[in-house]
C-alpha positions as CSV (number, residue, x, y, z in Angstrom):
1,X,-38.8,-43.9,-19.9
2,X,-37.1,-42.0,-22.4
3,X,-35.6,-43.7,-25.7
4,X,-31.8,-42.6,-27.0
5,X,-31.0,-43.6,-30.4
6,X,-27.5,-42.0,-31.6
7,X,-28.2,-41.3,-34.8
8,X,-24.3,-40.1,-35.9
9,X,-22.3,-43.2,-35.7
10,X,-19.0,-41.4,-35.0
11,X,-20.7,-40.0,-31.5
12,X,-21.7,-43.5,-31.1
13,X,-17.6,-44.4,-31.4
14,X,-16.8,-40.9,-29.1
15,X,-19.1,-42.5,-26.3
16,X,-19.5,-45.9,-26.3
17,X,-17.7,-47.5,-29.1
18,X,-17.5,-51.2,-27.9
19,X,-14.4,-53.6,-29.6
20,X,-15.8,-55.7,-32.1
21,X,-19.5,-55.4,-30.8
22,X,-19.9,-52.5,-32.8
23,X,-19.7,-55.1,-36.0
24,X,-22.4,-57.6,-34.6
25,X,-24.5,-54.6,-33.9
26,X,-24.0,-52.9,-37.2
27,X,-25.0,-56.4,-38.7
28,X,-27.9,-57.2,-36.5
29,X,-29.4,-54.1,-38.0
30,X,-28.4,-54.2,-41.4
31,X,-29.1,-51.0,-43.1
32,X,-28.3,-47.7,-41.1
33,X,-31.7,-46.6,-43.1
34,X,-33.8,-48.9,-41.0
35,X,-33.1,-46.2,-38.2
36,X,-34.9,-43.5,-39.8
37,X,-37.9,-42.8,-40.5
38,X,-38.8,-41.2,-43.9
39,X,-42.2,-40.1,-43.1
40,X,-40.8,-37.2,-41.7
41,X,-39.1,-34.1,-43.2
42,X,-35.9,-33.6,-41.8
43,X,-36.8,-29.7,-41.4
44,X,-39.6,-30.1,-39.3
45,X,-38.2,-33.1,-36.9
46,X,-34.6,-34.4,-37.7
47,X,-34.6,-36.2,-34.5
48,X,-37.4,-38.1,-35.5
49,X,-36.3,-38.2,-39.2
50,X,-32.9,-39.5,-37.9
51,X,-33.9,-42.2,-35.2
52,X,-37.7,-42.7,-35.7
53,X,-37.3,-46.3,-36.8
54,X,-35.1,-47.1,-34.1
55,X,-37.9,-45.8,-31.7
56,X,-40.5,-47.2,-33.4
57,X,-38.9,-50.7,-32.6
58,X,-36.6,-50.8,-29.4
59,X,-38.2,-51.1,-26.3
60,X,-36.7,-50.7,-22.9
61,X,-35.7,-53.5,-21.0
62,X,-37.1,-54.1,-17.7
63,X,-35.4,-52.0,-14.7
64,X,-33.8,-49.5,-17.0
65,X,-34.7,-46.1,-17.7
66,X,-33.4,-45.3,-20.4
67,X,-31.8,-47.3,-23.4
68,X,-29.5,-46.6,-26.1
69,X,-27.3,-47.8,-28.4
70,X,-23.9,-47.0,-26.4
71,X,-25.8,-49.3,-23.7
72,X,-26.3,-52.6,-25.9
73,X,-22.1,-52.3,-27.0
74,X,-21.6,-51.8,-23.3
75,X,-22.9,-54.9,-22.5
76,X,-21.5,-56.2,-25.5
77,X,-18.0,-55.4,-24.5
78,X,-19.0,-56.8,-21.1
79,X,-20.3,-60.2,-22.3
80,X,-16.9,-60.1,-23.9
81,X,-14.1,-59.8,-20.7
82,X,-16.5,-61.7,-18.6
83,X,-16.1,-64.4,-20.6
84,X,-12.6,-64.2,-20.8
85,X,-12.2,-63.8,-17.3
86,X,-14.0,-66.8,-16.1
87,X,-12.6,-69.0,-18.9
88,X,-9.1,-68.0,-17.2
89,X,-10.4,-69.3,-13.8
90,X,-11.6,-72.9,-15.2
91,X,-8.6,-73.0,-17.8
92,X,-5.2,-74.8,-16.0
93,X,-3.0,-72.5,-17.3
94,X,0.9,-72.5,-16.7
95,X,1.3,-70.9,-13.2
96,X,3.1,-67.2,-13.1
97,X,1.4,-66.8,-16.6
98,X,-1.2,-63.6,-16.9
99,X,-3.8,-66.1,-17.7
100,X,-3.1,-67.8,-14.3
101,X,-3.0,-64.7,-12.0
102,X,-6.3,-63.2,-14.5
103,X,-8.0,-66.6,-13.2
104,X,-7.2,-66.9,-10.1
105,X,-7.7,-63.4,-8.4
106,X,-11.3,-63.8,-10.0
107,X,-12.2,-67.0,-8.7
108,X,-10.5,-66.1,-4.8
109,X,-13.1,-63.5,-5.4
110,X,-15.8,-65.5,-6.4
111,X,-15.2,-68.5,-3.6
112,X,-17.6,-66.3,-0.9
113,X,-17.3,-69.5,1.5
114,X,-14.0,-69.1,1.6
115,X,-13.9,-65.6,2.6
116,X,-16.7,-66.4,4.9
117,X,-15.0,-69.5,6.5
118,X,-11.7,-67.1,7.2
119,X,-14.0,-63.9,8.8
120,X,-12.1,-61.3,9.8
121,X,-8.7,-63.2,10.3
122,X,-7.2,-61.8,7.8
123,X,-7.0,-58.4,9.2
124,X,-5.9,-59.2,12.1
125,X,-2.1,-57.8,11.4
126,X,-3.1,-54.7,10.1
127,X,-5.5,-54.2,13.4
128,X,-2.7,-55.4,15.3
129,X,-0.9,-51.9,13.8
130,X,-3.3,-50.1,14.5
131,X,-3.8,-51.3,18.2
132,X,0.1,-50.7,18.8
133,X,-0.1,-46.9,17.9
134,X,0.5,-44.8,20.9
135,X,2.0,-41.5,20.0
136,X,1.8,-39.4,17.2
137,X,5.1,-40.6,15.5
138,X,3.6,-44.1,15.6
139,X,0.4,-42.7,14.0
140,X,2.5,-40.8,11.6
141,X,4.3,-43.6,10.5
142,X,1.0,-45.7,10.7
143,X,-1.1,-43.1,8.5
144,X,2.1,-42.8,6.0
145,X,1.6,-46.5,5.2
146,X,-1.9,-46.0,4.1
147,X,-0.7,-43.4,1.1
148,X,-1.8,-44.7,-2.1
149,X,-2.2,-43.6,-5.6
150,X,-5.5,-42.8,-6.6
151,X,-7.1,-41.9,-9.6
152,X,-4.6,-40.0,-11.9
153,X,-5.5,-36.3,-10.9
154,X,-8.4,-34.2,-10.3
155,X,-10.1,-36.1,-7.4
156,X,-11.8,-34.4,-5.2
157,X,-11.5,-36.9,-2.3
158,X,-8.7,-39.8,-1.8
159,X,-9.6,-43.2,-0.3
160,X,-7.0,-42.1,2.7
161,X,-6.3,-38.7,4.5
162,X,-3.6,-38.1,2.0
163,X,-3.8,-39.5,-2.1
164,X,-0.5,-39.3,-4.3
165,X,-0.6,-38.8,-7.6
166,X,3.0,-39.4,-9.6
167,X,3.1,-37.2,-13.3
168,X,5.1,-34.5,-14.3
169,X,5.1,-31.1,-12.4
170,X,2.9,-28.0,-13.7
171,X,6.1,-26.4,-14.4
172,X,8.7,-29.3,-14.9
173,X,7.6,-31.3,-18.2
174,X,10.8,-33.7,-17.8
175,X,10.9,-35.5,-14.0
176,X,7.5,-36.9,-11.9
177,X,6.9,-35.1,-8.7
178,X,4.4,-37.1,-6.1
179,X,1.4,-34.8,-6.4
180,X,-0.4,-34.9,-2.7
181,X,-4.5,-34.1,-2.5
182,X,-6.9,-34.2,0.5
183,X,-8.5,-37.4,1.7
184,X,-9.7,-39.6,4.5
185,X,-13.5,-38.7,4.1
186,X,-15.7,-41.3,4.2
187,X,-19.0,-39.6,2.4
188,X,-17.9,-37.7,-0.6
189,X,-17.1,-34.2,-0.1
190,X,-17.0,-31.8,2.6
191,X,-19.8,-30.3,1.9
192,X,-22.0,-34.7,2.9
193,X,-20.8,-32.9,6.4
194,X,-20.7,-29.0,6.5
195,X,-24.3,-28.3,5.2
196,X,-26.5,-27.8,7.7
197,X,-29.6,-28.4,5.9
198,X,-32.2,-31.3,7.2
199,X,-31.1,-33.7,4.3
200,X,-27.7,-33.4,4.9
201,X,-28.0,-33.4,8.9
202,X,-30.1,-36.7,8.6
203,X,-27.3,-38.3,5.7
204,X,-24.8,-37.3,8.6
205,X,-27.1,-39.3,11.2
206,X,-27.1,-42.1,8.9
207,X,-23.2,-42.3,8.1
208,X,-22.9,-42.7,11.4
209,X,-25.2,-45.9,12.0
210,X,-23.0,-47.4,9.3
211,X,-20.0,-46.8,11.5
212,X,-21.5,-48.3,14.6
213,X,-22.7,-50.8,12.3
214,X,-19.3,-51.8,11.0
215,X,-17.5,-51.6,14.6
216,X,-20.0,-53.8,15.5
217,X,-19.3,-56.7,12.9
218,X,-16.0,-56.4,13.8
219,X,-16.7,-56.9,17.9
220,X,-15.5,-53.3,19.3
221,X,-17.0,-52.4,22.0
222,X,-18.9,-49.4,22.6
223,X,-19.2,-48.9,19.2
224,X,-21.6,-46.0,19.5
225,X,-20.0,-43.9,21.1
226,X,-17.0,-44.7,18.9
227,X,-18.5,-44.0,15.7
228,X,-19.7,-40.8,17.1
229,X,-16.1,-40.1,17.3
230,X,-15.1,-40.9,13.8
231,X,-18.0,-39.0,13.2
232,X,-16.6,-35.8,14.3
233,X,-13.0,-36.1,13.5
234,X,-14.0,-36.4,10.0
235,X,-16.0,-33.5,10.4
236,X,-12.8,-31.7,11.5
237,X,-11.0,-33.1,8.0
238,X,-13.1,-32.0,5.9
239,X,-13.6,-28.4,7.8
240,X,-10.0,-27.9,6.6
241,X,-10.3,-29.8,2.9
242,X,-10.3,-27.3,-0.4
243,X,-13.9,-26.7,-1.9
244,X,-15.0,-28.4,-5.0
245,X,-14.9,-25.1,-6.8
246,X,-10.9,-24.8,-6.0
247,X,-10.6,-27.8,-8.7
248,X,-11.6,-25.4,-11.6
249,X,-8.8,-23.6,-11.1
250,X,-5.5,-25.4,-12.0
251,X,-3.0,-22.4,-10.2
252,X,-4.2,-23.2,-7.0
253,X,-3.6,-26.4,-7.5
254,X,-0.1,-25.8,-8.4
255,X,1.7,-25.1,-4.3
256,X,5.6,-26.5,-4.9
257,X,6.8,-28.1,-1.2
258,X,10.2,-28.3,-0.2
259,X,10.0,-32.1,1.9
260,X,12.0,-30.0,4.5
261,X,9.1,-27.4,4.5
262,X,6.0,-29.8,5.4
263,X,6.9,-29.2,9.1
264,X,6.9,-25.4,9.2
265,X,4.1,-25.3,6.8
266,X,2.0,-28.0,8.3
267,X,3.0,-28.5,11.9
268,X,1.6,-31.8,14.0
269,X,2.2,-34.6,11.7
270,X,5.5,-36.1,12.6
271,X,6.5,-36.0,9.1
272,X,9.6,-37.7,9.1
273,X,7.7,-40.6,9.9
274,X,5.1,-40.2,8.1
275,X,7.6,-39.8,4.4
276,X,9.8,-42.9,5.5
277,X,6.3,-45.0,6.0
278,X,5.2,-44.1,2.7
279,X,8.3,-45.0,1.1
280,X,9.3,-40.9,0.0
281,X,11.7,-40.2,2.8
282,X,14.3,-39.1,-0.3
283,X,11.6,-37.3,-2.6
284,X,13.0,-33.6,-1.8
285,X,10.1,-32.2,-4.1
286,X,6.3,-32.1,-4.0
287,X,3.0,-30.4,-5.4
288,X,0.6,-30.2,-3.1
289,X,-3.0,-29.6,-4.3
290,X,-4.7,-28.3,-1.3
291,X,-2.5,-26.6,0.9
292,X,-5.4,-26.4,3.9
293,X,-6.5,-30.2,4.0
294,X,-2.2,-30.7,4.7
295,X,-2.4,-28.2,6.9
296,X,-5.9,-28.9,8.8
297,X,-5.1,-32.7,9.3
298,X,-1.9,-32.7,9.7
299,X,-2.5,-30.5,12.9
300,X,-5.1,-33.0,14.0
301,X,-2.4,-35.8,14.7
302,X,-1.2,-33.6,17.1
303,X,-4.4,-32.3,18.4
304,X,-7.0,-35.1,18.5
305,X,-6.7,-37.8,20.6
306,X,-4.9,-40.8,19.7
307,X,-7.9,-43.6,20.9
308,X,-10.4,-41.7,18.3
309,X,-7.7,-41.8,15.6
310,X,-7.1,-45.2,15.6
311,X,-11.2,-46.0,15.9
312,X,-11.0,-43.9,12.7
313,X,-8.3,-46.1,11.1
314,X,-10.1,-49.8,12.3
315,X,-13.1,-48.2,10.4
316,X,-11.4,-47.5,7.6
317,X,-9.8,-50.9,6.9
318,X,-12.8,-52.4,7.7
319,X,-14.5,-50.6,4.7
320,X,-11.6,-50.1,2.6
321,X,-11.7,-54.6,2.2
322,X,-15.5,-54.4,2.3
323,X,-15.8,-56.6,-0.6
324,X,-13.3,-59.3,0.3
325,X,-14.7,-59.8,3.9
326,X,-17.6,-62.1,5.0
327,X,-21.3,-61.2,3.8
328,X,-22.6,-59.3,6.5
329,X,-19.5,-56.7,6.3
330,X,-20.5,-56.2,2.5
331,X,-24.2,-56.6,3.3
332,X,-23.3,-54.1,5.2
333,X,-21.0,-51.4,3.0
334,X,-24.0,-52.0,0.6
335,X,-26.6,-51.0,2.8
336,X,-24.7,-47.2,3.3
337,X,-22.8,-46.7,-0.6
338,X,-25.4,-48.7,-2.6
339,X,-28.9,-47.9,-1.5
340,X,-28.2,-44.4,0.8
341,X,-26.1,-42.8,-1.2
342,X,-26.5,-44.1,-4.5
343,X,-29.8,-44.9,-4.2
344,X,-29.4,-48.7,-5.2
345,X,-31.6,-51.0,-4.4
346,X,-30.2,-54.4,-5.4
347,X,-26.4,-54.7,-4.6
348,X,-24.9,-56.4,-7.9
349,X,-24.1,-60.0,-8.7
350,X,-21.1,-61.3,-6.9
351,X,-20.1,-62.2,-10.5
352,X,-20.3,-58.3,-11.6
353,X,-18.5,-57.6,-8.6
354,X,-15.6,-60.0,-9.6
355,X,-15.1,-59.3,-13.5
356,X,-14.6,-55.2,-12.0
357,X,-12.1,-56.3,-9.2
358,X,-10.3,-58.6,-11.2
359,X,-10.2,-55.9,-14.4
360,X,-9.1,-53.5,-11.9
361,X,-6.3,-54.9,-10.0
362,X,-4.8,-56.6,-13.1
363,X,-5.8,-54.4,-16.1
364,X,-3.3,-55.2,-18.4
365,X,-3.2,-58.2,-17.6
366,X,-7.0,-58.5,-18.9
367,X,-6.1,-56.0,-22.1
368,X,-3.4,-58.4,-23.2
369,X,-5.8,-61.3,-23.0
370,X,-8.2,-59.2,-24.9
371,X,-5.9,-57.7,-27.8
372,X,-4.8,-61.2,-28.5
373,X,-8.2,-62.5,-29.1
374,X,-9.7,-59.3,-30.8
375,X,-7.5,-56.9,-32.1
376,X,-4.4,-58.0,-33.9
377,X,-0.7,-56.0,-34.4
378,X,-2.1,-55.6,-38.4
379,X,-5.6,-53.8,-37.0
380,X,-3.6,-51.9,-34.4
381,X,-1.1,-50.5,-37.4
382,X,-4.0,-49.6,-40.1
383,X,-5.2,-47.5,-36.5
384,X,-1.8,-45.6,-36.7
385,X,-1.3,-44.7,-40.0
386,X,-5.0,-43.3,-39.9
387,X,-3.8,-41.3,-36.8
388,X,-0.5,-40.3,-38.9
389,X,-2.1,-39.0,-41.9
390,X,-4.2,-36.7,-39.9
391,X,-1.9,-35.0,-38.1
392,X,-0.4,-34.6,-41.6
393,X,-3.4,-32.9,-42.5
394,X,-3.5,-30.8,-39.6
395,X,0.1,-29.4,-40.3
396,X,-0.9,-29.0,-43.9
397,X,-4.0,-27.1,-43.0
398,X,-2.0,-24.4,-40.3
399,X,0.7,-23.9,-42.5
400,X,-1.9,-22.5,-44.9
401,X,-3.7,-20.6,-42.4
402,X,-4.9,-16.7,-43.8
403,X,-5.8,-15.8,-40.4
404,X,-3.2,-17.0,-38.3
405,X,-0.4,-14.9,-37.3
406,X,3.2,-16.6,-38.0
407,X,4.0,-16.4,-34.8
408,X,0.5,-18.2,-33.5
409,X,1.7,-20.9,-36.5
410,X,4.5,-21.4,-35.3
411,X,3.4,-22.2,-31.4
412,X,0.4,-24.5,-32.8
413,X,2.9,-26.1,-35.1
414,X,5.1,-26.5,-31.8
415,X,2.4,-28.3,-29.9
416,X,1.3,-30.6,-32.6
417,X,4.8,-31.7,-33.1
418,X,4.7,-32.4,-29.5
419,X,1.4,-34.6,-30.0
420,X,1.2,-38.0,-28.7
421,X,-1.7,-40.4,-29.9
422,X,-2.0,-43.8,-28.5
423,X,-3.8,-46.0,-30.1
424,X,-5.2,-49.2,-29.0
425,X,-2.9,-50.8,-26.4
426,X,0.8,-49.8,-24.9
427,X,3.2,-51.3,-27.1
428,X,5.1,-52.4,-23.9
429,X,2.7,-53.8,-21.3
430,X,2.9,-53.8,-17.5
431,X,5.2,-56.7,-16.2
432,X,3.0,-58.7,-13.8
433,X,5.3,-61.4,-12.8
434,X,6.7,-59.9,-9.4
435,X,2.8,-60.1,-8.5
436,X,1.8,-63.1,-6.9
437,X,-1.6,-64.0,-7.0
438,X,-3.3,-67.3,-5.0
439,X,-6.3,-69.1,-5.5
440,X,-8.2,-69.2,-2.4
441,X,-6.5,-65.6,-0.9
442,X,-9.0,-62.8,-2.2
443,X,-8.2,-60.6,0.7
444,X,-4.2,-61.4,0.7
445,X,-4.7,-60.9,-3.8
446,X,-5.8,-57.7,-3.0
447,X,-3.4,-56.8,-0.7
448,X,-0.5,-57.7,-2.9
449,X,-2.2,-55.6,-6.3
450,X,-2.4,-52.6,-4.0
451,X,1.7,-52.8,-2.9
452,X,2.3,-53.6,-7.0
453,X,0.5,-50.9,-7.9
454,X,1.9,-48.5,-5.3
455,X,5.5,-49.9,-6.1
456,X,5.0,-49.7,-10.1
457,X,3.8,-46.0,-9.2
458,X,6.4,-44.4,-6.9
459,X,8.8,-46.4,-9.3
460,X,8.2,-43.8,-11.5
461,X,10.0,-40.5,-9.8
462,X,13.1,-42.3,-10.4
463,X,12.1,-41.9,-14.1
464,X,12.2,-39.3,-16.4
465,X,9.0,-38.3,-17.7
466,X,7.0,-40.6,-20.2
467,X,5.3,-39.2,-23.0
468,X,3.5,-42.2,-23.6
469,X,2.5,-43.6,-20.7
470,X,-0.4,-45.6,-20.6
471,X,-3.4,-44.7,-17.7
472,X,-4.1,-48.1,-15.2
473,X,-6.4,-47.5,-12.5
474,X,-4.4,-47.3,-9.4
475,X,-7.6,-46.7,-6.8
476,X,-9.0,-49.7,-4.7
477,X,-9.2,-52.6,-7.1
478,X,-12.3,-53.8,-5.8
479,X,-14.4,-50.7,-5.9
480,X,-14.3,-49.5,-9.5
481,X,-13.9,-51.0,-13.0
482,X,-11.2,-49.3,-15.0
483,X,-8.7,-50.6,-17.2
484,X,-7.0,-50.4,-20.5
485,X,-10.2,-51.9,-21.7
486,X,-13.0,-49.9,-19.9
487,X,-12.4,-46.8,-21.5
488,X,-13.2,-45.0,-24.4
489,X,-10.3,-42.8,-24.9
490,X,-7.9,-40.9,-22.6
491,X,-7.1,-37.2,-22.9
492,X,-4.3,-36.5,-21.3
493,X,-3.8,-32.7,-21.4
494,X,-0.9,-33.0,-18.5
495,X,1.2,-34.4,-21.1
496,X,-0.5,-33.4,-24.8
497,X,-1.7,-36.5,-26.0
498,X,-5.0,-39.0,-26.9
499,X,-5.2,-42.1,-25.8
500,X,-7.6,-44.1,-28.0
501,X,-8.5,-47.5,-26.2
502,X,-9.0,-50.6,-28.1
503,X,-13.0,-50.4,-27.6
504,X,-12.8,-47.6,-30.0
505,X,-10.2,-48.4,-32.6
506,X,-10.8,-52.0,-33.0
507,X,-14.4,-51.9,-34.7
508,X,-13.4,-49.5,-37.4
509,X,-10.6,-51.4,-38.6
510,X,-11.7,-55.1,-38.6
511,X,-15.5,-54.8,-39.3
512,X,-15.9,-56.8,-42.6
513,X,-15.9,-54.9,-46.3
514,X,-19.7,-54.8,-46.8
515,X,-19.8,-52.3,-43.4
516,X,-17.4,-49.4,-45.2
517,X,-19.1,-47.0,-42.8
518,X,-17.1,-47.8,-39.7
519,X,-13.5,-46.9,-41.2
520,X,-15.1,-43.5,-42.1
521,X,-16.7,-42.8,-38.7
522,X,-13.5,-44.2,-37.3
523,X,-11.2,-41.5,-39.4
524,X,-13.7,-39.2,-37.9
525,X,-13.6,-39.8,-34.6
526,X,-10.0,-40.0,-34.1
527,X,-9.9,-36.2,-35.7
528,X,-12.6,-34.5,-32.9
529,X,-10.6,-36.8,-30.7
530,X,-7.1,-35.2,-31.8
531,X,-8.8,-31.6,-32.0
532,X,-10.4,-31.8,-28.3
533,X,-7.0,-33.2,-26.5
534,X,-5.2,-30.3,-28.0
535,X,-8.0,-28.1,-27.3
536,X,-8.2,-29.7,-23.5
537,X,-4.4,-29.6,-23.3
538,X,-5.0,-25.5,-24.0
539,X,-7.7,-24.8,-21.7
540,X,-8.7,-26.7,-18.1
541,X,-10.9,-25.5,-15.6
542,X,-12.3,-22.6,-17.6
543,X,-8.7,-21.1,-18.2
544,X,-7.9,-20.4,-21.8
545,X,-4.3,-20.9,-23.1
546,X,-2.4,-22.3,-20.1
547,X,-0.8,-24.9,-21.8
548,X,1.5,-25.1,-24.0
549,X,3.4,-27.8,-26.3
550,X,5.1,-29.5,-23.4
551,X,2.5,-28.5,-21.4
552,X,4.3,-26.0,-18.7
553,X,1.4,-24.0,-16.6
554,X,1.8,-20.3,-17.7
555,X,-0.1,-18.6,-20.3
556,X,0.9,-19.8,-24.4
557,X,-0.4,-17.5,-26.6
């Protein structure tokens, strides 16, 4: 099992820098020289040289295989919100208060009884929906409910057939467009049911059991044969989805639609239906990322029968609440995503589980918690003015540039005037109280974080453009852990800027005076940091120089 010391600190801040944990590690091990080992001469072994101490004296923990540094402040920074979370959910605090909805949505997620004692009740609206579809303008308007944002851009699959993403246009830096991708794939990519090799054939076979499985749990009848048919409309949506390899180039992701072109262009979908469900029947502009997955499903609603579409969509909500649905259905999502795909073998504490869903439906919620026990307005200021007298240096440092034509100068000067760096947390944090959250409702809490978020985010094409605009995780709240504490930092080459998350700023700043090191590694960090978002904002997907200062796709210099 193989050992990772990071030797540099400043890669240690660039991966895995971890709030304050950085300080209580720094501590527990004293001298940065008890890392190394001097035996050794840096010109024959530097590795070794650098990290043999560290090796000579870690050992990995049972059930890992590796172990590093960037681990231990990972679980630091864990230990952390976990225990903020949970002291929320035993604390009384004032109801409509951040600490209140923080405390409850955790424990309506922890309270398994609960969820178990309620079974599958509380989808019985939704399936209701679902039952009453019996045309395609009812499935269009039914499937147009489902759009939701998703991870902010580059996906390769969203959670439903269609995933909206709302940011500026490729060519338009000043309004948000809704940018729409391919979705509605159960397994990850098209390729989980295109390949015909043996492994993928049998991974096919075994997606399938999980259907039955689920249809089961949720008493359909002949649940076989119906999952055979999810089976193979899915295989028809992904037949029409965009290959990975598309993603690597940005123009192709760039296809402007005219709303009043989507029935031409894609013909099957009643689309009139379908925009007015999804709350865009006014949006008269979109991008659409992969023309053929629009195209290919769309004329699906039309072709495919209407019974196998709506076993598709019973499966889908069925997984889609996974986690806030009695044991067996979870047992059951497990059993497929955990060990078969992700080769899992223990599904995670229902504790784990909670501190991600919680995190991710109320992000900000949890960052605001965090920042005013950790990282104060003074720390957050001394993280600016670091970040302001670089970009000072980088002007400095052009301006003076032998090589550089004054016409190259002058663009780079351009785009680093253009420059946005975040640092630490938003200065104006997302405004929870229209989101009501109730002890006891984990499946109803989720529910109402997903229309919040999906409100909060088409919100936004009513609204010009903002430069700073913080990242939340808009995807399923209960299936990842993202938030304005989770990361790192943010490049956001869209828009030309860095978005350094308090995990990485905070340690550098506070740490006490006899650790001098950090605010070093910390002025370090945030320059590779500046110099690869502007590098980033110049070249995605392999393509050199398509961005410019406001970040318009066509070629800069």
């Amino acid at each position: 099992m193989p050992l990772f010391r990071t030797r540099t600190r400043v890669v240690v801040f660039v991966l895995a820098s971890i709030l304050s944990a950085v300080a209580i590690f720094a501590s527990e091990n004293a001298s940065t020289q008890d890392d190394m080992d001097r035996s050794i001469k840096p010109g024959d072994d530097f590795y070794r040289y650098a990290n043999g101490g560290w090796l000579k004296t870690v050992v990995v923990p049972a059930g890992r295989t590796s172990y590093d540094t960037r681990t231990i402040l990972t679980e630091k920074t864990v230990h952390q919100i976990s225990g903020l979370i949970q002291s929320a959910a035993a604390d009384k605090p004032v109801k409509g208060s951040i600490t209140q909805k923080v405390g409850d949505y955790y424990a309506s997620f922890m309270d398994e009884d609960g969820i178990e004692a309620k079974g599958l009740t509380p989808l019985a609206d939704e399936r209701s929906k679902i039952s009453a579809i019996t045309n395609k303008t009812s499935l269009s308007a039914y499937l147009g409910s489902t759009l939701n944002s998703e991870v902010d851009g580059l996906t390769a699959n969203a959670d439903h057939i269609f995933g909206v993403w709302i940011n500026q246009g490729f060519q338009d830096a000043q309004h948000n467009l809704p940018h729409l991708w391919q979705g509605g794939l159960g397994m990850p990519d098209r390729e989980s049911y295109l390949d015909p090799s043996p492994k993928m054939a049998e991974l096919r076979a075994q997606y399938q059991a999980h259907i039955a499985a689920i249809l089961k749990l949720a008493g359909v009848a002949d649940a076989d044969t119906k999952a055979a048919r999810v089976l193979a409309l899915e295989v028809k949506i992904a037949q029409s989805h965009a290959p990975d390899s598309d993603a690597a180039d940005v123009f192709k992701q760039n296809n402007p639609w005219k709303r009043v072109e989507f029935s031409a262009k894609a013909p099957g979908m009643d689309w009139a239906a379908y925009f007015a469900a999804a709350g865009l029947s006014g949006q008269a502009d979109f991008i659409v990322w992969q023309p053929s997955a629009v195209t290919g499903t769309s004329a699906l609603v039309n072709s495919e029968n209407i019974e196998g579409w709506k076993d598709y969509l019973c499966f889908h909500l069925i997984e889609h609440y996974s986690s806030v649905l009695p044991r067996s259905v979870a047992a059951e999502d497990f059993s497929f995503y955990g060990k078969i795909l992700a080769g899992t073998e223990q599904a995670p504490e229902r504790r784990t589980t909670a501190i991600a869903a919680t995190n991710a439906a109320l992000g900000q919620a949890v960052g605001q918690l965090y920042t005013q026990r950790y990282f104060p307005p003074e720390a957050k200021g001394k993280a600016q003015a670091m970040g302001r007298d670089l970009l000072t240096a980088y002007r400095d440092r052009i301006a003076n540039l032998s090589w550089m034509s004054p016409q190259t100068k002058h663009k780079a000067l351009v785009k680093l005037a253009a420059f946005k760096l975040c640092v630490g947390y938003p200065d104006i944090w997302i405004d929870y109280s229209t989101l009501n959250v109730v002890r006891g409702d984990a499946f109803g809490n989720m529910r109402r974080a997903e229309a919040f978020n999906r409100t909060r985010n088409l919100a936004q094409l009513k609204k010009s453009v903002d430069p700073i605009e913080w990242p939340i995780n808009r995807r399923l709240p209960a299936r990842s852990l993202c938030s304005v504490l989770m990361l790192n930092f943010s490049r956001q080459p869209f828009s030309n800027r860095l978005i350094l998350i308090t995990r990485v700023t905070l340690p550098q700043i506070t740490d006490p005076p006899e650790l001098a090191w950090p605010t070093k590694s910390a002025t370090v960090l945030m320059n590779w940091e500046i110099v690869m978002t502007i590098k980033a904002a110049s070249r995605i997907g392999g393509q050199p120089k398509i961005w410019p200062a406001i970040t318009l796709l066509r070629q800069s210099w």
